[in-house]
PADO-930013 format. One record per residue (C-alpha): residue number from 1; x, y negated, z. Coordinates in pm, whole numbers, plus 32768, in hexadecimal, padded with zeros to 4 digits. Example, Ala and Ser with C-alpha at 12.3 -4.5 7.8 and 13.67 -1.06 7.14 Angstrom:
2
<1; <84CE; 81C2; 830C>>,
<2; <8557; 806A; 82CA>>,
! end
This chain:
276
<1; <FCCF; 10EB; 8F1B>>,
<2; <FC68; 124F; 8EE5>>,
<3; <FAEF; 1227; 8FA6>>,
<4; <FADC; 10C8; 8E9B>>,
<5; <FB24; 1198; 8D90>>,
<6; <FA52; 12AF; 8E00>>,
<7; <F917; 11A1; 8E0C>>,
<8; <F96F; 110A; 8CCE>>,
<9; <F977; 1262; 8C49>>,
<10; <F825; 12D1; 8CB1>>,
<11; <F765; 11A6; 8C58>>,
<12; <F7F6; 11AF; 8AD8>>,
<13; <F79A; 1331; 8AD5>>,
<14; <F622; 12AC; 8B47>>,
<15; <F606; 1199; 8A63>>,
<16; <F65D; 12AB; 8951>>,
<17; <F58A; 1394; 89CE>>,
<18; <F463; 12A3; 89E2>>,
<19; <F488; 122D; 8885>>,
<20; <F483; 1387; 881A>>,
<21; <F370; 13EE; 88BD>>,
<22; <F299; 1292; 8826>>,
<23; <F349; 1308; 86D2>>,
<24; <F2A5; 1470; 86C8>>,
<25; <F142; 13C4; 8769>>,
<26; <F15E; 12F0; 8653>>,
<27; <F170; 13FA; 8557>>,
<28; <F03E; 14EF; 860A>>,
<29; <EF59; 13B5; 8625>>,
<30; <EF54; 13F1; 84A7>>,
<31; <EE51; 14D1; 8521>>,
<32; <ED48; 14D7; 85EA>>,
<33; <ED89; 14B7; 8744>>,
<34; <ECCE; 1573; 8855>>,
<35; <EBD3; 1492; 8937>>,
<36; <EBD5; 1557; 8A46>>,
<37; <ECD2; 166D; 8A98>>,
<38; <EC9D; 1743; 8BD6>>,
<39; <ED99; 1835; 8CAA>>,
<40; <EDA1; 1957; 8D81>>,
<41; <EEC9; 194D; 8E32>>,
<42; <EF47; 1A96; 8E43>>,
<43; <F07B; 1B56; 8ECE>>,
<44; <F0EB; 1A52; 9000>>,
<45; <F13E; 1B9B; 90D5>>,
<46; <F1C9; 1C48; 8FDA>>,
<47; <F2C5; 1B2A; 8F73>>,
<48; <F332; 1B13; 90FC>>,
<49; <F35E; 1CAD; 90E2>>,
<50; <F412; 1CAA; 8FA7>>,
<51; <F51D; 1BE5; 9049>>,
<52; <F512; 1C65; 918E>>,
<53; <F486; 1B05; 923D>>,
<54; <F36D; 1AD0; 932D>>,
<55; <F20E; 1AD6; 92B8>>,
<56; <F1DD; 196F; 931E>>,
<57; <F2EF; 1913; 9224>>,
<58; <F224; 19AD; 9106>>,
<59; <F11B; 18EA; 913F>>,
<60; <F1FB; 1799; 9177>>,
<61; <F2A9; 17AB; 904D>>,
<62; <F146; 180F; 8F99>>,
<63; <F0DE; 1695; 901C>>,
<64; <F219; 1620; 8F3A>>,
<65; <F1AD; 16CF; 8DFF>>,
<66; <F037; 1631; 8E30>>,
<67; <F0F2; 14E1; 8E66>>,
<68; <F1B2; 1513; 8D21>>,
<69; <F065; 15AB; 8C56>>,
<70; <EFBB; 144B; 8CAE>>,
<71; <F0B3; 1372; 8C2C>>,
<72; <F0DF; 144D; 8AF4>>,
<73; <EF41; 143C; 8AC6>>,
<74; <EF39; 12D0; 8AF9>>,
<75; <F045; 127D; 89F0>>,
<76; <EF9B; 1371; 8920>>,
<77; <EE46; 12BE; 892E>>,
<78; <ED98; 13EB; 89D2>>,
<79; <EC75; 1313; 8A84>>,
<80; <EC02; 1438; 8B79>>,
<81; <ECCA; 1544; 8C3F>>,
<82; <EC42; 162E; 8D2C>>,
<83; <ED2D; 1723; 8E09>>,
<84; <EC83; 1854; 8EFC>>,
<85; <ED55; 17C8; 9009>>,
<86; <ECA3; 18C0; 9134>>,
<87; <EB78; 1988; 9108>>,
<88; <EA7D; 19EF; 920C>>,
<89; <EAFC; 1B7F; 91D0>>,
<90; <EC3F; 1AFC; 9243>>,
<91; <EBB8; 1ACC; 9397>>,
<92; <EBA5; 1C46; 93BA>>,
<93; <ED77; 1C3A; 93AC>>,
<94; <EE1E; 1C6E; 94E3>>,
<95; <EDD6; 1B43; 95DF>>,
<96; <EF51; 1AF0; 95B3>>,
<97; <EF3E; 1AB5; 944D>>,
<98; <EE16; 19F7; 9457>>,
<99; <EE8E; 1928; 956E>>,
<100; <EFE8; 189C; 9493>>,
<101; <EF0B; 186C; 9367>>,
<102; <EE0B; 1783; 93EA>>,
<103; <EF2B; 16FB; 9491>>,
<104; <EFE4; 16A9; 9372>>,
<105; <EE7C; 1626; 92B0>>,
<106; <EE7D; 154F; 93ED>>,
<107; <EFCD; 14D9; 93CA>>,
<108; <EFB2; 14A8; 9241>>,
<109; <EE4B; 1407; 924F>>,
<110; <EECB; 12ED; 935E>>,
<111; <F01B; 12CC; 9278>>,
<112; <EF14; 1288; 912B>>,
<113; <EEB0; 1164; 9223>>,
<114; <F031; 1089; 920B>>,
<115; <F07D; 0F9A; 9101>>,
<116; <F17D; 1012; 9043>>,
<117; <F0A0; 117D; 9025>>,
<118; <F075; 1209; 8EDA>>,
<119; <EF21; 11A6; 8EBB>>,
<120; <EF35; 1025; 8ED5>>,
<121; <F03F; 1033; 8DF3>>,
<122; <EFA9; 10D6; 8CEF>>,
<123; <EE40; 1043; 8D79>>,
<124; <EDA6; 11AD; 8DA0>>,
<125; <EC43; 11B5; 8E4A>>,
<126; <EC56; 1310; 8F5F>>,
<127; <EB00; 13A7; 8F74>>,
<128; <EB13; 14D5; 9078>>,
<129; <EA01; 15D9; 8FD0>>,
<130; <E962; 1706; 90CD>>,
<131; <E892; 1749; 9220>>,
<132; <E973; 1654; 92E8>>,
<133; <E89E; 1687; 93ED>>,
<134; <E997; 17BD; 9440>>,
<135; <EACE; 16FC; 947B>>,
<136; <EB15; 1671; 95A4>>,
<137; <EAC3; 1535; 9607>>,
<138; <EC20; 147C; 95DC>>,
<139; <EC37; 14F3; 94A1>>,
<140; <EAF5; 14CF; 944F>>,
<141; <EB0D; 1324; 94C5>>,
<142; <EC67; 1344; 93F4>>,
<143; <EBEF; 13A2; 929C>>,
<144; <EADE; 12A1; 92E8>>,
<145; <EBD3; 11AE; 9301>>,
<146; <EC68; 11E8; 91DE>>,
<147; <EB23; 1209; 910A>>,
<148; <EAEC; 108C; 9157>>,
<149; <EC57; 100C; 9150>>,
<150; <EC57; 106F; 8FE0>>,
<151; <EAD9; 1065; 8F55>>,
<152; <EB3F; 0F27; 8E7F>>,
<153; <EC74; 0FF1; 8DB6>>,
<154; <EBED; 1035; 8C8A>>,
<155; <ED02; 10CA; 8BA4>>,
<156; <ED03; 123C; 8BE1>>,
<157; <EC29; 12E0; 8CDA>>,
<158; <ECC7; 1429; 8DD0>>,
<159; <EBBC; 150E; 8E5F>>,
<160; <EC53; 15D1; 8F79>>,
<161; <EB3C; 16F5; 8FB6>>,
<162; <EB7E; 176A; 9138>>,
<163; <EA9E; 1841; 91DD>>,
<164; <E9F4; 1887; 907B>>,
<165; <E96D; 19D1; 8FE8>>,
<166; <E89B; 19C0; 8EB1>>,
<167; <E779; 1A9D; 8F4A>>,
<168; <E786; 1992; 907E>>,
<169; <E79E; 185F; 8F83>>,
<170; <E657; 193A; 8E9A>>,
<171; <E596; 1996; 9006>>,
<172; <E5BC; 1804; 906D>>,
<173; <E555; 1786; 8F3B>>,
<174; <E415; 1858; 8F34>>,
<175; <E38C; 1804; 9087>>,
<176; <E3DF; 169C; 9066>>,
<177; <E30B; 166C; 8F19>>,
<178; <E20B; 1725; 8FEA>>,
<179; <E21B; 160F; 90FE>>,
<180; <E206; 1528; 8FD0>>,
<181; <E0BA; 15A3; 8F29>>,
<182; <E023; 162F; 9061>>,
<183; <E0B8; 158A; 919E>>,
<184; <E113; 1622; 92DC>>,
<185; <E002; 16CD; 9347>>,
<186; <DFD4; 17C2; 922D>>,
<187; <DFE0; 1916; 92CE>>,
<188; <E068; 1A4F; 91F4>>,
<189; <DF19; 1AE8; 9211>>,
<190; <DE36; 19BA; 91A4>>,
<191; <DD83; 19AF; 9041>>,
<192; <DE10; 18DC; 8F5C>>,
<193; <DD41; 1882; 8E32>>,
<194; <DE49; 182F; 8D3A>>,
<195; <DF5D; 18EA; 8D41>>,
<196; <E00B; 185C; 8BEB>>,
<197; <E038; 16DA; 8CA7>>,
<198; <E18C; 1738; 8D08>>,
<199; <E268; 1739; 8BAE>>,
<200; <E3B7; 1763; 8B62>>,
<201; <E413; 15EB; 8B61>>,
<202; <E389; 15D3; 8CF0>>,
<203; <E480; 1713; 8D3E>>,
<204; <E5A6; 166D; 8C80>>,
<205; <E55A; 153E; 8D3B>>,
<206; <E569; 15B3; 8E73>>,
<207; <E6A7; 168D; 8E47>>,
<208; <E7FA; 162F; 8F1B>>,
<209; <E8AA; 1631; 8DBA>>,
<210; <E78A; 154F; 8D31>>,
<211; <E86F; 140A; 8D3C>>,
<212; <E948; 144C; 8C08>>,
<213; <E8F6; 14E6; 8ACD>>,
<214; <E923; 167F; 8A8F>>,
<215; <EAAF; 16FF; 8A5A>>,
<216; <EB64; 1709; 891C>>,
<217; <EC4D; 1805; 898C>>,
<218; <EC9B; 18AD; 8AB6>>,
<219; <EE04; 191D; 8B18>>,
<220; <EE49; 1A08; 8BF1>>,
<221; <EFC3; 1A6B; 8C5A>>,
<222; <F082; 1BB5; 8CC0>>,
<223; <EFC4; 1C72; 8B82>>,
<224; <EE7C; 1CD5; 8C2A>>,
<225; <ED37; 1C9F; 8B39>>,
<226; <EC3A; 1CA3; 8C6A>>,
<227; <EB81; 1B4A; 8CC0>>,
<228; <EB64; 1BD4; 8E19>>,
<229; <EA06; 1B48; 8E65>>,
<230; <EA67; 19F0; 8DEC>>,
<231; <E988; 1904; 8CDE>>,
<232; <E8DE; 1A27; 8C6A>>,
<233; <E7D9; 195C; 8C1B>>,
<234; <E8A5; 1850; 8B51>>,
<235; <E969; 1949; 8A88>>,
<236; <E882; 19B8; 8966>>,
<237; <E935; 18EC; 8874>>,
<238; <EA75; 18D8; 88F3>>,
<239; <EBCA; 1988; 88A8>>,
<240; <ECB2; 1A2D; 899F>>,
<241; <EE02; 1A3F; 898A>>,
<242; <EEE5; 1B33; 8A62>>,
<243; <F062; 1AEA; 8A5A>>,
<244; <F138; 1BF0; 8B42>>,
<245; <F1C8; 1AB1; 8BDE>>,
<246; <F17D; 1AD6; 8D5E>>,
<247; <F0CB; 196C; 8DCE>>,
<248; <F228; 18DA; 8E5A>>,
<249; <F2C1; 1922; 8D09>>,
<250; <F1BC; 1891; 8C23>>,
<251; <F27A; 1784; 8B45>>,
<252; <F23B; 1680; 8A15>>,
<253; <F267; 17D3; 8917>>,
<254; <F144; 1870; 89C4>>,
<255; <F073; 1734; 898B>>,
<256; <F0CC; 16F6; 883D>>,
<257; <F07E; 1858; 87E9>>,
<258; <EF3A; 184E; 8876>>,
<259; <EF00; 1706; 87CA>>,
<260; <EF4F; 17A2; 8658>>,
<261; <EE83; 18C7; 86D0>>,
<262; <ED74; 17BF; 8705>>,
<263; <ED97; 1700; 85CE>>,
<264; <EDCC; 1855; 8506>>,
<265; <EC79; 18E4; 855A>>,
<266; <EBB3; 1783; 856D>>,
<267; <EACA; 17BC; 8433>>,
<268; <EA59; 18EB; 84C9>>,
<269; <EA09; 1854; 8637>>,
<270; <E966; 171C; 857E>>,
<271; <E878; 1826; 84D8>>,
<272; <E828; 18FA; 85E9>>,
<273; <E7B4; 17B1; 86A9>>,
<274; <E6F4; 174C; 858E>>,
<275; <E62A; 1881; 858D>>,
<276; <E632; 18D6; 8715>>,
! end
C-alpha cells in the first residue's frame, strides 16, 4: 500500500510540476525567445568534491543536468543548443580522467541511439561539432551512428562540440577554403594572384559550427566569465551569462534567468547586428 501510494504520490507532484513549468514558459514566451542558446559546462569536479564523491560521479550527474537543459529548451522553443561537451585541451588531464570521460560520451552517445531516448521523443537532430578525427575509432563509428539515426528530426537541433577548440575550428576553416579556391596542391610558398578570393562567407562556410546560425546567449555554470577557447568566433553578438550554479546544479531558475536576461537586453543585440 505504502510503495502505491508512494507512486501515486510522485506522479501527481510531476504532473504539477510540469504544468508549472509550461505555466511560467507560457508567460516568458511573451518575449522573445532565444534561437540558439549555448553552454559551457562548468564545475563537474568541483560538484563531486563539494560532496565528497568520485570525480566520475561529477561528471555523471553533469549528463543529468544536460538531459534536463534539453527538455527545458525544447518546451521552450529554443531551436538550437550547443554544449562544450570535451575539448581538445582536455586531452592534456590525467590519462585516468580522460579515459572515464570518453567512456561515459561512449556510453551516453550509444544510449542517444534507443527509442525511448530523449531525442526521439522530443525529435532532436545530434550533430557532433570538432576534429573527430581525434577520437577513437568506436567512438568515432558511434557518433556517426547517431548523426544518421536522427538527420530527419527536425524540432530542435543539439550540437555536442568534442574534441573542439575555437583556434582548431578558425585554423580548419582557413585551410579548407584554401583547398576550395586553390586545390591541393597550393604550396605555402607559391604566388597567389588574388589574395581577396577567399571572403568571410567561404571561412564561415567552412567552419565546424557553420551548420546552425551564431548563439543568442551563452551560459556558462560555476560563475566563471571565461569562454575557454570555445565559439570565439560566433560570440560577437552574443550575451554571456555566468550563474555560480556548478553544471550538475544548473536548474529551470537559471534558464529562465538567462532567458529574461536575453529578452531584457534584445534591442540592444538587434542593433549591434544591424550595424556589425
Amino acid at each position: 500500500m505504502d510503495r502505491g501510494g508512494g507512486g501515486s504520490e510522485s506522479r501527481l507532484i510531476g504532473s504539477f510540476n510540469s504544468f508549472l513549468r509550461k505555466w511560467i514558459f507560457r508567460i516568458v514566451s511573451v518575449g522573445h525567445i532565444p534561437n540558439h542558446i549555448a553552454f559551457i559546462m562548468d564545475g563537474n569536479r568541483r560538484y563531486a568534491k563539494k560532496w565528497k564523491l568520485e570525480e566520475g560521479v561529477g561528471y555523471t550527474a553533469g549528463f543529468l543536468a544536460l538531459l534536463c537543459m534539453i527538455k527545458y529548451c525544447y518546451e521552450l522553443g529554443v531551436k538550437y543548443i550547443t554544449v562544450f561537451a570535451f575539448s581538445i585541451d582536455n586531452f592534456r588531464r590525467h590519462p585516468h580522467e580522460v579515459q572515464h570521460v570518453m567512456q561515459l560520451i561512449h556510453e551516453k552517445i550509444k544510449g542517444l541511439l534507443k527509442e525511448q531516448s530523449i531525442v526521439n521523443q522530443f525529435g532532436v537532430r545530434v550533430l557532433f561539432v570538432g576534429n573527430l578525427k581525434l577520437l577513437d575509432e568506436p567512438m568515432r563509428i558511434a557518433a556517426e551512428e547517431v548523426m544518421a539515426a536522427t538527420a530527419n528530426n527536425t524540432n530542435t537541433m543539439l550540437l555536442i562540440c568534442v574534441a573542439y577548440t575555437s583556434s582548431d575550428e578558425i585554423v580548419h576553416s582557413v585551410e579548407e577554403s584554401c583547398k576550395d579556391k586553390w586545390g591541393e596542391g597550393v604550396a605555402r610558398d607559391d604566388k597567389i594572384q588574388d589574395y581577396s578570393v577567399i571572403k568571410l562567407v567561404h571561412l564561415e562556410k567552412n567552419m565546424y559550427m557553420g551548420v546552425a546560425p551564431d548563439p543568442d546567449i551563452l551560459i556558462r555554470t560555476s560563475g566563471e566569465t571565461r569562454l575557454s577557447n570555445f565559439l570565439l568566433w560566433q560570440t560577437t553578438n552574443c550575451l554571456l551569462y555566468c550563474p555560480t550554479a556548478l553544471w550538475p546544479d544548473i536548474g529551470l531558475r537559471h534558464l529562465i534567468w538567462a532567458v529574461l536576461f536575453f529578452q531584457r537586453n534584445h534591442s540592444y543585440l538587434e542593433k549591434r547586428k544591424k550595424h556589425s
